[in-house]
TORRO-685386 format. One line per 5 residues: number of its first residue (from 1); their letters; for each residue x, y negated, z of N, C-alpha, C. Coordinates in steps of 0.1 Angstrom, whole numbers. Atoms other than C-alpha are relative to their C-alpha. Layout:
NUM> A> X,Y,Z,X,Y,Z,X,Y,Z  ...
This chain:
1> XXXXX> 8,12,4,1297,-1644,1209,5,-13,7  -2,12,-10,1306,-1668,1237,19,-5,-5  -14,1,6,1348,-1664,1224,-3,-10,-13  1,5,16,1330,-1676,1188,-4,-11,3  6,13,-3,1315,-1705,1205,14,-4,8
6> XXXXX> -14,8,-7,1344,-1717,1227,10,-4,-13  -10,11,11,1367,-1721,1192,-6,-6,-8  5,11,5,1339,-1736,1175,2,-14,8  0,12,-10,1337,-1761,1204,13,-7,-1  -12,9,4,1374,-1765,1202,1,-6,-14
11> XXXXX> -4,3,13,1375,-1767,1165,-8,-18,-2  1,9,0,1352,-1795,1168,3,-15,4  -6,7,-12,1365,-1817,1193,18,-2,-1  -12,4,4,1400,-1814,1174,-3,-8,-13  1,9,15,1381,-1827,1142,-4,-15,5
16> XXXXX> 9,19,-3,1359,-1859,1162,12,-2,11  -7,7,-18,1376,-1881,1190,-7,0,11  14,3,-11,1345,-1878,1208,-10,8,-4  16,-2,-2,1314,-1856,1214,-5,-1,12  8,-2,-11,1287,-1856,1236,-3,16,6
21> XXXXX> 7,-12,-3,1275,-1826,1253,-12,3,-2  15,2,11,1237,-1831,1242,4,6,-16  -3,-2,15,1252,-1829,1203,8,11,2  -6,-14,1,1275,-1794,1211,-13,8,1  16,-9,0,1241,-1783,1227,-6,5,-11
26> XXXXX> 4,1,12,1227,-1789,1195,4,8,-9  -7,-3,11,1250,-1778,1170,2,14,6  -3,-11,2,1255,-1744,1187,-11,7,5  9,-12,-6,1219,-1735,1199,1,2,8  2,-4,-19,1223,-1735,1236,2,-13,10
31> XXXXX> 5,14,-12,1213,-1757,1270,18,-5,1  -14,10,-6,1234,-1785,1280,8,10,11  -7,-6,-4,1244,-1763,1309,9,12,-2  -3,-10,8,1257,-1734,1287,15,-11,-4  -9,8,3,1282,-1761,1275,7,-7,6
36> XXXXX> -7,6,-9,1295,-1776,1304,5,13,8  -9,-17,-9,1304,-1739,1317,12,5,-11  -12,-3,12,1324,-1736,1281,8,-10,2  -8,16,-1,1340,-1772,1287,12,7,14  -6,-2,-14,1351,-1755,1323,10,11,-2
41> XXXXX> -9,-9,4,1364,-1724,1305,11,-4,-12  -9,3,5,1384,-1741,1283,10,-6,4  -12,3,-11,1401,-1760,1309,9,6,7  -2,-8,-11,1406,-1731,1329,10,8,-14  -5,-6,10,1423,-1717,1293,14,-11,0
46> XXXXX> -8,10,4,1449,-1749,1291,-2,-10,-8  2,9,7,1432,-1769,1272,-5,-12,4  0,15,-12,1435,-1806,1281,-8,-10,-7  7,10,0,1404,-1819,1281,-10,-12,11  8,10,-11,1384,-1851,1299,-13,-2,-6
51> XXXXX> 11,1,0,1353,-1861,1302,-5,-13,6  8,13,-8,1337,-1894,1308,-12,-4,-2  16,3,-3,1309,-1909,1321,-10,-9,-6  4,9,2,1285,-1930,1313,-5,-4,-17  2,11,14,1277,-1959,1280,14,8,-6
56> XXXXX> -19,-1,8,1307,-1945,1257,7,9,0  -7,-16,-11,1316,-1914,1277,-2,10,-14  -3,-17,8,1321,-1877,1260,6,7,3  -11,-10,1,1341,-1852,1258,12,-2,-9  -11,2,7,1375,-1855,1241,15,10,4
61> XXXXX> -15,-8,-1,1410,-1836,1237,9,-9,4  -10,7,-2,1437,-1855,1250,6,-6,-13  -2,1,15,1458,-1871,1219,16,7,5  -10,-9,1,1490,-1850,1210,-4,14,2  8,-11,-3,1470,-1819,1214,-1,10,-14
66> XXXXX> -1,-10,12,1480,-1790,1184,-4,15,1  7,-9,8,1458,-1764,1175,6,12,0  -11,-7,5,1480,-1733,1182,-9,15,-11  12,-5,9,1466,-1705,1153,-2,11,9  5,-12,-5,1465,-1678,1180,-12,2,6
71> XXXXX> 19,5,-6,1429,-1695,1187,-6,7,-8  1,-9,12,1426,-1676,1153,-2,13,0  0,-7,-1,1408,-1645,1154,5,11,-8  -8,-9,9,1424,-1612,1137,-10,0,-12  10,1,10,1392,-1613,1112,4,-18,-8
76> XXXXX> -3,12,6,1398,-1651,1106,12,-2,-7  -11,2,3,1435,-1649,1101,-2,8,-16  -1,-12,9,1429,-1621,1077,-11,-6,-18  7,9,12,1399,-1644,1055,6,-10,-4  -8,11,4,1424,-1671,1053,10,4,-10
81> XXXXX> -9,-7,6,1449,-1650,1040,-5,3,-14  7,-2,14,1428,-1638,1012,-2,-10,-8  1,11,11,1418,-1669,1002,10,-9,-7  -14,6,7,1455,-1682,1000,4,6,-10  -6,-9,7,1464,-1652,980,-12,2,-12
86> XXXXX> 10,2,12,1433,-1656,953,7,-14,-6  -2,6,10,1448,-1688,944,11,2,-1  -8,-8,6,1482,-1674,936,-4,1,-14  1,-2,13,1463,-1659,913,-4,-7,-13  -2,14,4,1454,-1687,895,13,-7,-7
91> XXXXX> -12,4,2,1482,-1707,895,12,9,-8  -10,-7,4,1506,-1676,886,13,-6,7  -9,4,-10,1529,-1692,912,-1,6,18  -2,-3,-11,1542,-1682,945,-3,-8,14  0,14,-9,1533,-1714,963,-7,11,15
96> XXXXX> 11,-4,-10,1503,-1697,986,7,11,8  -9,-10,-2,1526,-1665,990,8,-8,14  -5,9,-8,1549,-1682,1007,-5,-7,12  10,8,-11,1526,-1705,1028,-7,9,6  9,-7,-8,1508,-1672,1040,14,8,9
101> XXXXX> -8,-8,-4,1547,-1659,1051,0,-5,14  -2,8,-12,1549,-1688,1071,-12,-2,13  14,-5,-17,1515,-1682,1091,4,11,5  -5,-11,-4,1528,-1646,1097,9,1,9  -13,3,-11,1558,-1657,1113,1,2,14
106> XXXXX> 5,1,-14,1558,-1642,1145,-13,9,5  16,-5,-3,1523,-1626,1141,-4,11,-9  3,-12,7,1529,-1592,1126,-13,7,10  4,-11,-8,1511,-1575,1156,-14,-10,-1  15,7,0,1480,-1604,1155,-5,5,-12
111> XXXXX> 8,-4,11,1478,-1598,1120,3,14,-6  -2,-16,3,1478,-1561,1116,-8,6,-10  6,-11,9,1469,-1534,1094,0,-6,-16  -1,1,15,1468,-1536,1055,-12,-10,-4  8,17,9,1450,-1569,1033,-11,14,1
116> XXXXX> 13,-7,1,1413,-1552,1030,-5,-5,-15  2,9,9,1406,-1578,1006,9,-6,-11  -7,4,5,1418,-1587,974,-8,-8,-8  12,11,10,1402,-1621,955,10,-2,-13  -7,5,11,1416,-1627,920,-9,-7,-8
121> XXXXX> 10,12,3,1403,-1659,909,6,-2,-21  -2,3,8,1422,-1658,875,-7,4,-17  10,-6,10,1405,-1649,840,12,1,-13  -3,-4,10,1414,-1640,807,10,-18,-9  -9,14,2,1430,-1680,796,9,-1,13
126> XXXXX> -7,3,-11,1451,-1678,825,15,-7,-2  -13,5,6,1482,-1687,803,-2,-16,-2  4,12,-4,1465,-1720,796,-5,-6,9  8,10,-16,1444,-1725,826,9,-11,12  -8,1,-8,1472,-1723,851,-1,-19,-3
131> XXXXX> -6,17,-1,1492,-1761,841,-15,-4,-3  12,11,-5,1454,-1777,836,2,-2,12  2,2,-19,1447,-1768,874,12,-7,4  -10,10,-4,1481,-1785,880,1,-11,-3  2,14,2,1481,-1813,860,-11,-8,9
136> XXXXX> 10,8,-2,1448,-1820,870,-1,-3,18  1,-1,-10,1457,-1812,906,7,-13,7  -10,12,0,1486,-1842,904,-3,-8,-5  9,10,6,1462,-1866,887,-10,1,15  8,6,-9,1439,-1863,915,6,-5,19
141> XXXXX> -8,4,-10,1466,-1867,942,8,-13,-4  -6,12,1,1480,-1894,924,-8,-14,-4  7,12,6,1452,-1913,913,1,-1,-11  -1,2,13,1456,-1914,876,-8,7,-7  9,-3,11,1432,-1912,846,6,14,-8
146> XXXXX> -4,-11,7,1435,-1881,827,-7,2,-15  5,4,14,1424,-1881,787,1,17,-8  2,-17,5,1415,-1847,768,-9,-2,-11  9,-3,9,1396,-1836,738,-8,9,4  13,-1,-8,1363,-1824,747,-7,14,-9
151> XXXXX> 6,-6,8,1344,-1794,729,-13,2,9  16,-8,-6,1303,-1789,739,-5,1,-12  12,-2,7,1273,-1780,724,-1,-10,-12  2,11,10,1268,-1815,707,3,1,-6  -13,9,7,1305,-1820,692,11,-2,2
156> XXXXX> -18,0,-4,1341,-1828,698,0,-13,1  -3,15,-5,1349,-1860,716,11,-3,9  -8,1,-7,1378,-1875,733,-5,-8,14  3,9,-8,1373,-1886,764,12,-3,14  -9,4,-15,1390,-1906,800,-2,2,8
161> XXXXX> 14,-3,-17,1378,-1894,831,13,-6,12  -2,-1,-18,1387,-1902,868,-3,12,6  4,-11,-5,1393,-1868,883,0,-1,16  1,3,-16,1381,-1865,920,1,22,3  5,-10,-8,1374,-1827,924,6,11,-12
166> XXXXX> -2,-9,6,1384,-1795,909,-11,13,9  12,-4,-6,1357,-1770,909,0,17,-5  0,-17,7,1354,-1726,903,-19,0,2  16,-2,3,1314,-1717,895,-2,5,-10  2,-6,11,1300,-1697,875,10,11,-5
171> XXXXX> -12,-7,10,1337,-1674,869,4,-9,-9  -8,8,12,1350,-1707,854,4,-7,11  -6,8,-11,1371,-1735,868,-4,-14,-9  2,7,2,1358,-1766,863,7,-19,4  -3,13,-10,1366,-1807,866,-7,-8,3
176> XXXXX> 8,8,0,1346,-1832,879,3,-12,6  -10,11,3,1352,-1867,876,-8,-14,-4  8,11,3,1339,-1899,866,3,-6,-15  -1,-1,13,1337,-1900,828,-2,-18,-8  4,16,5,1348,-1938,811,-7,0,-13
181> XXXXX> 17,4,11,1327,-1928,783,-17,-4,-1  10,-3,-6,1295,-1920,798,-5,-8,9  -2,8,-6,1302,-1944,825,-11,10,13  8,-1,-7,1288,-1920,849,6,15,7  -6,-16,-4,1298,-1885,870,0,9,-10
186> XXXXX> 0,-6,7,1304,-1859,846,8,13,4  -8,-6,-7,1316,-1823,853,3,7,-13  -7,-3,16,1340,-1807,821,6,12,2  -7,-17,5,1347,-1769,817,15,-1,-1  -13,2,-2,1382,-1764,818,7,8,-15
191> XXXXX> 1,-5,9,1385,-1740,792,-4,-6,-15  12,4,7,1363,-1761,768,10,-11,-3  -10,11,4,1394,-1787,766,11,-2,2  -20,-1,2,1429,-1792,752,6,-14,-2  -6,14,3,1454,-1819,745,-1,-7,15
196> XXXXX> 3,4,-14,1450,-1825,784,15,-8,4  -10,8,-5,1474,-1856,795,-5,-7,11  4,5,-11,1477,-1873,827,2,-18,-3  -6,10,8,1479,-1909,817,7,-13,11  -7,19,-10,1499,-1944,837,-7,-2,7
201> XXXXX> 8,12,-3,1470,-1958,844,-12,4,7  4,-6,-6,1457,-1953,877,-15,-8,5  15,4,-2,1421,-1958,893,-4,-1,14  4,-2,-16,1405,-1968,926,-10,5,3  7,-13,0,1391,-1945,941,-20,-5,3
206> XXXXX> 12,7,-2,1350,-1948,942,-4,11,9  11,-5,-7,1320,-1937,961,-7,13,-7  -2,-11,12,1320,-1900,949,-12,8,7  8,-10,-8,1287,-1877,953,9,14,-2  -7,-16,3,1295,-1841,953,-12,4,-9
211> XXXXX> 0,-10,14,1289,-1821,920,-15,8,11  11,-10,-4,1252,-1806,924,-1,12,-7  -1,-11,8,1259,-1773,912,-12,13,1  4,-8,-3,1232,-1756,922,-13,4,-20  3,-4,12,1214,-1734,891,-11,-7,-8
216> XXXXX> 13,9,7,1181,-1756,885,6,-10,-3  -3,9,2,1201,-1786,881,13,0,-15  -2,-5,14,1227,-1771,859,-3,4,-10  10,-9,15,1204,-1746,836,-10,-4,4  13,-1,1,1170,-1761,835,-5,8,-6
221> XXXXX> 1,-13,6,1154,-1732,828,-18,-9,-8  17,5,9,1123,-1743,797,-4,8,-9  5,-6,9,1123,-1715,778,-7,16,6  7,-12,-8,1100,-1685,791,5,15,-12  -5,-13,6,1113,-1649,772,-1,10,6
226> XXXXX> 9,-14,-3,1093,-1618,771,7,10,-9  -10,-10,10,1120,-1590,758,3,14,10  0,-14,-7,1116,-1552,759,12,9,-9  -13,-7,3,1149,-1533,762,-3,19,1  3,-11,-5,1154,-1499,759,10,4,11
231> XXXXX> -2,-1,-9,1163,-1478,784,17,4,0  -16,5,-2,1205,-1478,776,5,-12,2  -6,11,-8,1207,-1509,784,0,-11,16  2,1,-16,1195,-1508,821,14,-5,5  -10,2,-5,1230,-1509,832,2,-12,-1
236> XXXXX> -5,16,7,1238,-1544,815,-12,-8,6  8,13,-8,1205,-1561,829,2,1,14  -4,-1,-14,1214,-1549,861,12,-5,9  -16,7,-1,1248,-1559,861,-2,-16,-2  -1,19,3,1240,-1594,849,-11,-6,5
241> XXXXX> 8,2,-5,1207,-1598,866,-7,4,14  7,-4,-13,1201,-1578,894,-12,16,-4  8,-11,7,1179,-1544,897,-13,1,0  15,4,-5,1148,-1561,903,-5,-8,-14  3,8,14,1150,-1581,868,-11,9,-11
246> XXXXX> 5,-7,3,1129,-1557,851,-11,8,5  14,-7,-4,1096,-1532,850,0,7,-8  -1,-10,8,1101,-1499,837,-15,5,-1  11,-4,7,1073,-1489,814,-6,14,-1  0,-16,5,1058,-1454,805,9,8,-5
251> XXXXX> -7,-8,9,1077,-1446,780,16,-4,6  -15,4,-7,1114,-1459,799,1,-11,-8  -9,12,0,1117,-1488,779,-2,-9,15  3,6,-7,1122,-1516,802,-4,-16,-8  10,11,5,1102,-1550,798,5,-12,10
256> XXXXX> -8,10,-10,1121,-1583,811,-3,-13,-3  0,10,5,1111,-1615,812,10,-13,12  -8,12,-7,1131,-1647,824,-2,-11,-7  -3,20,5,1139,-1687,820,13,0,-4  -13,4,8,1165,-1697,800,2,-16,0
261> XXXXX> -6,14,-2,1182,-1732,798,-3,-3,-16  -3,5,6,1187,-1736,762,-4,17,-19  2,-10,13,1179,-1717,725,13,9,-5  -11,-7,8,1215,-1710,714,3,14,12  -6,-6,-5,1226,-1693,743,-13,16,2
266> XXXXX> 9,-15,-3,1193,-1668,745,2,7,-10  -1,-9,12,1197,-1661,708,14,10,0  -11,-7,-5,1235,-1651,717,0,10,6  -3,-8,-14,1228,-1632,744,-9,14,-5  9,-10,8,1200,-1611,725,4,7,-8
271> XXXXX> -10,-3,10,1224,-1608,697,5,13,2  -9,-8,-2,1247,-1586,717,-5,13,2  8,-16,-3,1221,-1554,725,-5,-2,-15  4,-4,13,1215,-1554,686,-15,4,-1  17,-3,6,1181,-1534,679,0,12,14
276> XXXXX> 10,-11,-13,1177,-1519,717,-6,-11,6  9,9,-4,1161,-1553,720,-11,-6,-7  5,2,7,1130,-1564,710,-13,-13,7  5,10,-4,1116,-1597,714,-17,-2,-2  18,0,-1,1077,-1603,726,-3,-13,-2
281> XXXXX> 4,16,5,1075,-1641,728,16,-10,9  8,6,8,1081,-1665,722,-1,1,-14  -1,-3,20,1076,-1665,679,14,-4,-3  -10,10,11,1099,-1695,676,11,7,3  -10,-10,-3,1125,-1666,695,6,4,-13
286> XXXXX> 2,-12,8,1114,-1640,671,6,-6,-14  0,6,13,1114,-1661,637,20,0,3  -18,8,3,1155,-1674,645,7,12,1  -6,-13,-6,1163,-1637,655,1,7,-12  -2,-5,14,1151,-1628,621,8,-3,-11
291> XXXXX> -6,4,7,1164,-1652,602,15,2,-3  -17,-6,1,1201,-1647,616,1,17,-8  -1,-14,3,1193,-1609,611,3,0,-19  1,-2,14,1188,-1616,575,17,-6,-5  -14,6,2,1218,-1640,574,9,11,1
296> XXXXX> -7,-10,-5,1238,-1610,586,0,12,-10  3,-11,8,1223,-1584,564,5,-8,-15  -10,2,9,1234,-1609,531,13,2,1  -16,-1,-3,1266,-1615,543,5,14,-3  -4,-12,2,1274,-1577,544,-6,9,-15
301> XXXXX> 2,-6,14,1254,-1565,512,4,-3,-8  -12,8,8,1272,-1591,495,14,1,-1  -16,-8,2,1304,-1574,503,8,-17,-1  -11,14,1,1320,-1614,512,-14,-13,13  6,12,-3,1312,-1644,529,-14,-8,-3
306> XXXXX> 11,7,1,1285,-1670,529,6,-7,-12  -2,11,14,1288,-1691,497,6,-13,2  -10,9,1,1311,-1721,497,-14,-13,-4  14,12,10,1287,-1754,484,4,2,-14  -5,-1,19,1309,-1753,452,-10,15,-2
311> XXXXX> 6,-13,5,1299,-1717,452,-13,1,-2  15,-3,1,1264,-1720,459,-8,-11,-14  4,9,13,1257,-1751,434,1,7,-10  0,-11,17,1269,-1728,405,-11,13,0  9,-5,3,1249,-1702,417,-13,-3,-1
316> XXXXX> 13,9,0,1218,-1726,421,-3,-1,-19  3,5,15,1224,-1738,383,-1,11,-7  2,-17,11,1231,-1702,368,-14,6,-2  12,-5,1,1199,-1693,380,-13,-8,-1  10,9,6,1178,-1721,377,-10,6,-9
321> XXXXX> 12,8,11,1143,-1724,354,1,-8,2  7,11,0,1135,-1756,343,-13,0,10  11,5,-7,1109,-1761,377,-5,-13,-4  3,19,-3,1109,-1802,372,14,-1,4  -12,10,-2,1135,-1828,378,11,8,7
326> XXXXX> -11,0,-12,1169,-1822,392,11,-9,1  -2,15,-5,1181,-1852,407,17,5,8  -12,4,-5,1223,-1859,412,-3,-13,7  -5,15,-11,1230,-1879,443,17,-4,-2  -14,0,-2,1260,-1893,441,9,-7,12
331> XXXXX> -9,7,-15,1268,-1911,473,1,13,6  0,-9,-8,1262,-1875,485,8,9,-10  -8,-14,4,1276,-1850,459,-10,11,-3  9,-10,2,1246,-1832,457,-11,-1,-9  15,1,10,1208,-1823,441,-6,5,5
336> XXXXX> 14,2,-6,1178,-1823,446,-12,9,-8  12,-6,9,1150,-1800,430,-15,1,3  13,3,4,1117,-1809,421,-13,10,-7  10,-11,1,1086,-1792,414,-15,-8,1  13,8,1,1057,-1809,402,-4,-14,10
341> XXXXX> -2,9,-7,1071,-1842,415,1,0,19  -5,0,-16,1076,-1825,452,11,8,5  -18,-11,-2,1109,-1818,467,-4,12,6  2,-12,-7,1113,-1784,472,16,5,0  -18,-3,3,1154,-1780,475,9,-8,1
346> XXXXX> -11,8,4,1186,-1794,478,12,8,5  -12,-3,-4,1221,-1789,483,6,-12,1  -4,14,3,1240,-1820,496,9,1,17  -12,2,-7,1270,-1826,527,0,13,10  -7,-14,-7,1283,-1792,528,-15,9,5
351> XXXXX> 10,-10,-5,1245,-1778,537,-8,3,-12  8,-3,8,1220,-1762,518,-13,4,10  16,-5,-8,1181,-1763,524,-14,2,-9  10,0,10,1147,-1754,507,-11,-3,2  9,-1,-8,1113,-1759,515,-5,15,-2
356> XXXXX> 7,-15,2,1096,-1726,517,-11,-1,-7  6,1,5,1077,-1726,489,-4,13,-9  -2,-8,6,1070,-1701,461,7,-4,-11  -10,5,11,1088,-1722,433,12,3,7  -12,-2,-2,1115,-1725,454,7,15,3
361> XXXXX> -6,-10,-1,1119,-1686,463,5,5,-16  2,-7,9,1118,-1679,428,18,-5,-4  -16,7,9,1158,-1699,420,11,2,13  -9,1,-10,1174,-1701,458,3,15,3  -10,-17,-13,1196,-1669,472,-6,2,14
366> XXXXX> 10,-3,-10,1184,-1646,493,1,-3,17  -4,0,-9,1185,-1656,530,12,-11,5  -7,16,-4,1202,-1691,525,-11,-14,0  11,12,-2,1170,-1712,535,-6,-5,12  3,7,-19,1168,-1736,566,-14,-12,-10
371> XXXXX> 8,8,6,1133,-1749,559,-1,-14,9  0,15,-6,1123,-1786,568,-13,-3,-4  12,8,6,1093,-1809,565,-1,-10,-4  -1,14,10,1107,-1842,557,16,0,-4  -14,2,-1,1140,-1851,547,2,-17,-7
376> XXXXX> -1,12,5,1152,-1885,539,7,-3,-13  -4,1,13,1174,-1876,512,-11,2,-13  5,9,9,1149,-1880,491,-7,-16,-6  -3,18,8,1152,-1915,488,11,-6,-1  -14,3,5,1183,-1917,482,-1,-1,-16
381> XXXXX> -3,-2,16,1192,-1929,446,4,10,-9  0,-13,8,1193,-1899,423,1,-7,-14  -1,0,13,1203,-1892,387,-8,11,-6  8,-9,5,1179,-1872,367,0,8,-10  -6,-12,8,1189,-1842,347,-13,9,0
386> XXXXX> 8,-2,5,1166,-1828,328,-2,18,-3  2,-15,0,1175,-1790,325,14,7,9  -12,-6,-9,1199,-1762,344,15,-1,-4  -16,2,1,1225,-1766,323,10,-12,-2  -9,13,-2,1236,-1802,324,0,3,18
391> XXXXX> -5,2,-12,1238,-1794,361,9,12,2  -9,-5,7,1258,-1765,351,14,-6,0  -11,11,3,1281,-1787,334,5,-5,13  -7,13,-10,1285,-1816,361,4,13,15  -9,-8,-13,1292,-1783,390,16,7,-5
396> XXXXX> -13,-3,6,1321,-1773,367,10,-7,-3  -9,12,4,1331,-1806,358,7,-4,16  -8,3,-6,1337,-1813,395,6,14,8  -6,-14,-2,1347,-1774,403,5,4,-7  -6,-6,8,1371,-1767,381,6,11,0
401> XXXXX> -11,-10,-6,1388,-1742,401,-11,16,-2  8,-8,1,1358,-1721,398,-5,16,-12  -4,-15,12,1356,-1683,376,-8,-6,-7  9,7,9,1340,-1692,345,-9,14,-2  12,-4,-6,1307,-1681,335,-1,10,-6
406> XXXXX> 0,-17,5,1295,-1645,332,-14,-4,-11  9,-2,12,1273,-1637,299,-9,0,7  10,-3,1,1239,-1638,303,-6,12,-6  4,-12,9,1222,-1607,294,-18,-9,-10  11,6,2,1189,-1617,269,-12,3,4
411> XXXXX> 15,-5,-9,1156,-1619,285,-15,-10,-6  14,11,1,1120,-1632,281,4,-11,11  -5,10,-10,1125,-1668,295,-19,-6,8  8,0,-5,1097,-1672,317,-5,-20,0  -1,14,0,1077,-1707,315,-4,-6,12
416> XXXXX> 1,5,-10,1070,-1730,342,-12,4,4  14,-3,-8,1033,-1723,348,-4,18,4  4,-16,-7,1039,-1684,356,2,5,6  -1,-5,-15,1037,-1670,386,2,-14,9  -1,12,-12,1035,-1706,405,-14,-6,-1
């Protein structure tokens, strides 16, 4: 204990020009005279220090005074080493290698016995990661702006940053920087952006906080989730949560609840245990869990893909009744369907939506409906087509490329007022 305190003592007194004896006191938990007996044994070690008195006075190291590493205990030598040899891994360069030969030099018998420890900081991008962390390593030693294409949650955006810090959290490696879009700190996944250039045009340097990375500040957690697993997937909440995350039931399922940051990423994460999970609350969970489920279950019954807009407009018109109006937009490309003068439907930039109605189940495909409550396209100027097959027509006329049309078989044509 007292060895661990004497090279703290040194360590600090090689970082300041000056301490007091009062502030070591301090800093290491023991009386002023506890510290003036380590000040005496350091002396009595070779190390050339003074002491003055008075207004101004301290303790201090002489100047020219170097640090030899054999102050360095065999446990310390040995964490340092590790940590040089994790970023190796990384990089995929021998730099750290190297730089750990040259601490050794001399100090096979200090540093003895076999690495205990092995860190590998590298991941699965490691063919791309690598030159980022470099580039970005020589942009922040040189001062220069660096410019990337951006991918989050929102969108795709280019942006300029001022990089100050490079950052690992989470099993990712991150940059953090001062973003000229935003005009404000910003920290950017590393993975999450390509097209990464260092650019001319350098920056002075500002008043930088440090990156608050702690988990409340990154994932506000606002979403509460009440989900009962069964009991093969113990392993996996244990693994990613801990063995306390859970409350095993009677019957062995287990019953888990937590906070989440954000909707996409819980529905994702639910996703992946298929039907050994089953969601309690919240609804608005339940409902989007179903919905995909259903999206999932067309897709595959359907033996193909989701429908194309061309595709889906022809199937919209093929199947059509006359409900009421169907309104061509043309600044959009799309239409609109009507139902006793209220919209209940459209298809229009690349999306498709319906209201949930019973008119409208009766014409839209099964498990292609994102309902809504207002939408603004309908006031958009419209053209008004009066039955299914002038919209027919105009999806053919601008899909030409499309299979032509299969026979109808003959049927009773059902009129507007039955079954609605």
């Amino acid at each position: 204990m007292k060895t661990d305190r004497l090279i703290g003592i040194l360590s600090v007194l090689l970082q300041k020009e000056k301490c007091t004896a009062p502030e070591l006191a301090e800093r290491f938990e023991v009386s002023r005279r506890t510290i003036n007996r380590d000040i005496e044994a350091l002396c009595r070690a070779g190390i050339p220090i003074c002491t003055m008195q008075g207004v101004g006075g301290g303790i201090r190291i002489m100047n020219g005074y170097r640090m030899d590493r054999t102050l360095l205990t065999s446990r310390d030598m040995q964490m340092i080493l590790a940590g040089l040899r994790s970023l190796d891994s990384v990089s995929g360069s021998s730099y750290y290698r190297q730089l750990m030969e040259k601490l050794q030099v001399g100090g096979a018998d200090f540093v003895s016995g076999r690495d205990s420890v092995l860190i590998d900081l590298s991941s699965w991008y490691k063919e791309s990661l690598a030159p980022k962390i470099t580039l970005i390593q020589d942009a922040i030693a040189e001062r220069k702006r660096i410019t990337f294409h951006y991918y989050a949650p929102g969108g795709e955006s280019v942006r300029q940053v001022e990089p100050y810090y490079l950052v690992f959290k989470w099993s990712s490696w991150y940059v953090w920087g001062w973003c000229l879009t935003r005009k404000d700190f910003r920290l950017f996944k590393l993975n999450r952006l390509e097209h990464l250039k260092m650019l001319e045009e350098g920056f002075a340097p500002r008043q930088v906080p440090m990156p608050d990375l702690s988990n409340e500040r990154i994932f506000p957690a606002n979403i509460r989730v009440k989900v009962i697993f069964d009991p093969d997937a113990k392993w996996r909440l244990v693994e990613e949560f801990g063995p306390g995350c859970f409350e095993e039931q009677e019957d062995g399922r287990l019953l888990f609840q937590m906070d989440y940051t954000d909707e996409e990423s819980l529905l994702s994460w639910l996703l992946t245990f298929g039907a050994k999970a089953e969601v309690l609350e919240p609804e608005t969970i339940k409902e989007k869990l179903l919905r995909t489920a259903e999206g999932m279950m067309y897709i595959y019954r359907k033996g193909g893909k989701l429908m194309a807009q061309k595709e889906l407009a022809l199937y919209v018109a093929e199947q059509l009744e006359p409900l009421g109006d169907i309104r061509y937009i043309p600044m959009m490309g799309g239409w609109l369907f009507y139902y006793r003068e209220k919209l209940i439907g459209g298809i229009y930039e690349d999306g498709f939506a319906v209201k949930d109605t019973p008119a409208s189940r009766r014409f839209m495909p099964d498990c292609r409906d994102e309902v809504w409550e207002n939408t603004p396209a309908a006031l958009l100027p419209c053209t008004i087509l009066e039955d299914s097959g002038k919209l027919c027509q105009m999806v053919r006329e601008m899909y030409p490329e499309l299979p032509a049309p299969k026979a109808k078989k003959p049927g009773k044509r059902r009129r507007k007022s039955d079954g609605i």
